[in-house]
MARTOR-240915 format. One line per field, with one value per residue (C-alpha): x, y, z. Coordinates in steps of 0.5 Angstrom, whole numbers. Layout:
<rs>
c1 c(X_...)
c2 c(Y_...)
c3 c(Z_...)
</rs>
This chain:
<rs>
c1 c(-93_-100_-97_-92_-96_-101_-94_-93_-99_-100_-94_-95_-101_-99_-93_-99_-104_-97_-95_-102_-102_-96_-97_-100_-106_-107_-106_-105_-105_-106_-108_-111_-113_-115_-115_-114_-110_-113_-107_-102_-104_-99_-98_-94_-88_-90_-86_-89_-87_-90_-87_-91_-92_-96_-96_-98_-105_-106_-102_-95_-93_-87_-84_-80_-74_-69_-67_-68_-75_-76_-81_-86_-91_-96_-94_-88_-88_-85_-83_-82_-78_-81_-78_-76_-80_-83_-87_-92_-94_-99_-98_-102_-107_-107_-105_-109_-104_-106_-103_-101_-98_-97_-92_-84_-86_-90_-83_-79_-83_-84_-76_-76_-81_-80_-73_-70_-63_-60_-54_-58_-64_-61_-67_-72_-68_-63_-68_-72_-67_-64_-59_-65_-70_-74_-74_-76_-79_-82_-86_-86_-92_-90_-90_-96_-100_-98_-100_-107_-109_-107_-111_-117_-116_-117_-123_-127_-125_-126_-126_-119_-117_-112_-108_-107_-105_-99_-97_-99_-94_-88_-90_-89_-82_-79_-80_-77_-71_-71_-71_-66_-62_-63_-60_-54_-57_-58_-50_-47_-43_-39_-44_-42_-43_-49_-52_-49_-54_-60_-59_-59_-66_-69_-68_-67_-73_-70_-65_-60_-52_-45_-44_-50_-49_-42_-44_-50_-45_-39_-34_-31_-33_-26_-27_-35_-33_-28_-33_-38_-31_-28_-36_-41_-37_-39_-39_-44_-47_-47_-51_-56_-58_-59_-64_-67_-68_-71_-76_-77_-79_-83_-87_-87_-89_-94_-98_-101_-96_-92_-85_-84_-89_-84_-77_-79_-82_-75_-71_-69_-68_-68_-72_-67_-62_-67_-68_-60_-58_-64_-62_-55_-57_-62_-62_-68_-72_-77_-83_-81_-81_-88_-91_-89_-93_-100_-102_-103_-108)
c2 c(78_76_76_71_66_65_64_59_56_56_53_47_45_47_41_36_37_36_30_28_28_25_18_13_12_17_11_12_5_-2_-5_-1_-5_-10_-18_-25_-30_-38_-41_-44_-41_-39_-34_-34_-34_-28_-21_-15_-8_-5_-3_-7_-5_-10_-9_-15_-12_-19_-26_-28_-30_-31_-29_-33_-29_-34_-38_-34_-34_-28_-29_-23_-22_-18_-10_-11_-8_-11_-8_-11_-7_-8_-14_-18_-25_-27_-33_-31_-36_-34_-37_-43_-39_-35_-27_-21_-15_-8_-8_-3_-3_2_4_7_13_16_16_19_24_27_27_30_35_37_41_36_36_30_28_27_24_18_17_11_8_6_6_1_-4_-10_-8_-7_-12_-13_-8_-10_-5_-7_-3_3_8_14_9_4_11_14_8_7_15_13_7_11_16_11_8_14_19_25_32_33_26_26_32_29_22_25_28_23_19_24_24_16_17_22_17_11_16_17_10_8_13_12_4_6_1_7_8_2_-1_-7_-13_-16_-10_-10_-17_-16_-9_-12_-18_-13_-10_-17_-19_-14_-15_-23_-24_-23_-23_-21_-28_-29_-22_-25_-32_-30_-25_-31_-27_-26_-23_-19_-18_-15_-11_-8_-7_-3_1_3_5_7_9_4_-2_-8_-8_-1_0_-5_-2_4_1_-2_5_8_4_4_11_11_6_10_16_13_7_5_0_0_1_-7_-8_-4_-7_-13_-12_-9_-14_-12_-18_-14_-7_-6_-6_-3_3_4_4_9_14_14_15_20_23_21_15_12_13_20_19_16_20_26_23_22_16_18_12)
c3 c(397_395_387_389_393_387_382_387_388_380_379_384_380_374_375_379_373_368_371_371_363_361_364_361_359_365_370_377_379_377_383_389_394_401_398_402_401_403_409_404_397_392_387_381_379_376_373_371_369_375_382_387_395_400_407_411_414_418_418_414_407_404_398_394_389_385_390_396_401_406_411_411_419_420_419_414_408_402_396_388_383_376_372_378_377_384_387_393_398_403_411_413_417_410_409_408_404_402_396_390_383_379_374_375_371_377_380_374_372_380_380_373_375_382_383_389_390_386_390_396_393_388_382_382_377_381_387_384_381_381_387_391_387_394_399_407_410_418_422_418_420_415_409_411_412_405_402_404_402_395_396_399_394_388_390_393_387_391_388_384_387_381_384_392_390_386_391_397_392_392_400_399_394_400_406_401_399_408_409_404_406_414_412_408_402_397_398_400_393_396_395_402_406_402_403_411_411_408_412_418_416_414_421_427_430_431_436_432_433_429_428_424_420_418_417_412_409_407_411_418_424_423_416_417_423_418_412_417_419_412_410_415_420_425_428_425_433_433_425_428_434_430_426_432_436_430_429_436_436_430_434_440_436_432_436_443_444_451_452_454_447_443_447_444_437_435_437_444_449_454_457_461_455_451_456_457_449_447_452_450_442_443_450_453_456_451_456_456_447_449_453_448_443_441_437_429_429)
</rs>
């Protein structure tokens, strides 16, 4: 036994440390860090070869991508695949964003080296494309932690920083792979049924109807409640207070915020709607989640 647990333990650190040395220039990041933006200011149109993470830590900002702007408020989380040209404009309060860049080839060579089952775990190529040129992730604990450890990490450059950061960015990989997997967005094929989910995970948190998914997609309500039907199995309402109960739950899990607090927060106009339908999709009340859970921070 003992036998076995230095092969396995060699082996982890055998794959980190050859992960390590095949990047470029050994570089972990391009750039790591908290910066502020003056109310208004924009940035760009700019692209570049890098994957670009920024969380919204205080504020709002838009982030203009061909003809489309999307709004982004304090706790969201945008994500920029490499070569997409792109203009940021800060809110007219001004935006402070926790930002990281690095490069694909991080995420390629985790998925090359480390065994993963690939029909479950789509690689970052397609992840990152132009199909999902522009990710929108809301009040995503898991995600916002893992970025700031990689960030935390690159500025203090602890002992064997090179090693945790890897792995923080294969811990950052899985809960993007659960995130695109959990929207259906790493499977959906039908441009319209995609353009309806993204429109789904952009605006959740708004008071949101069918109508209005069906409207940003082109299509009739009919024609959308068969899309969701034929492909995921559930109504367009059904998918969008999926998505609003499991961001309730990380929020429930992960913060001190009230069950009112979070109600609202993830699009609920209603405690009392809120409280029926989670009970219904998990089997408990969110204070009985609440109160099962100690904040992370």
């Amino acid at each position: 036994l003992n036998t076995m647990n230095k092969i396995t333990e060699y082996s982890l650190w055998e794959v980190l440390e050859q992960i390590k040395s095949s990047l470029k220039s050994k570089r972990l990041a391009d750039v790591f860090r908290f910066t502020s933006f003056y109310p208004s200011e924009t940035y760009g149109p700019h692209k570049h070869m890098r994957i670009e993470i920024n969380y919204v830590k205080k504020g709002n900002c838009i982030l203009h991508i061909d003809k489309e702007s999307i709004n982004f408020h304090e706790g969201d989380i945008m994500i920029i695949s490499p070569n997409v040209e792109h203009l940021f404009e800060a809110g007219v309060n001004g935006t402070i964003l926790m930002q990281l860049e690095f490069l694909p080839e991080i995420f390629s060579h985790l998925h090359s080296n480390i065994r993963i089952d690939t029909e479950a775990m789509p690689t970052p190529s397609f992840l990152f494309s132009k199909e999902n040129r522009l990710i929108k992730i809301v009040n995503n604990i898991n995600v916002i932690r893992t970025v700031q450890c990689i960030i935390n990490e690159l500025e203090h450059k602890g002992s064997h920083y090179q090693y945790l950061v890897v792995m923080y960015y294969a811990e950052l990989l899985i809960f993007l792979y659960r995130y695109m997997h959990e929207t259906y967005l790493s499977i959906c094929t039908n441009d319209l049924l995609r353009k309806a989910i993204c429109y789904i995970q952009h605006n959740y948190q708004t008071d949101i109807n069918v109508n209005d998914i069906a409207g940003h997609a082109s299509i009739s309500e009919r024609y959308l409640r068969k899309l969701f039907s034929q492909n995921l199995n559930l109504s367009p309402l059904d998918y969008l207070n999926q998505i609003r109960i499991n961001k309730s739950i990380e929020l429930l899990k992960n913060t001190e915020k009230s069950v009112k607090e979070v109600c609202f927060l993830c699009g609920f106009q209603s405690p009392q709607y809120f409280s029926r339908i989670f009970k219904q999709q998990i089997g408990l009340s969110p204070r009985e989640i609440a109160k099962s859970q100690s904040p992370l921070f």
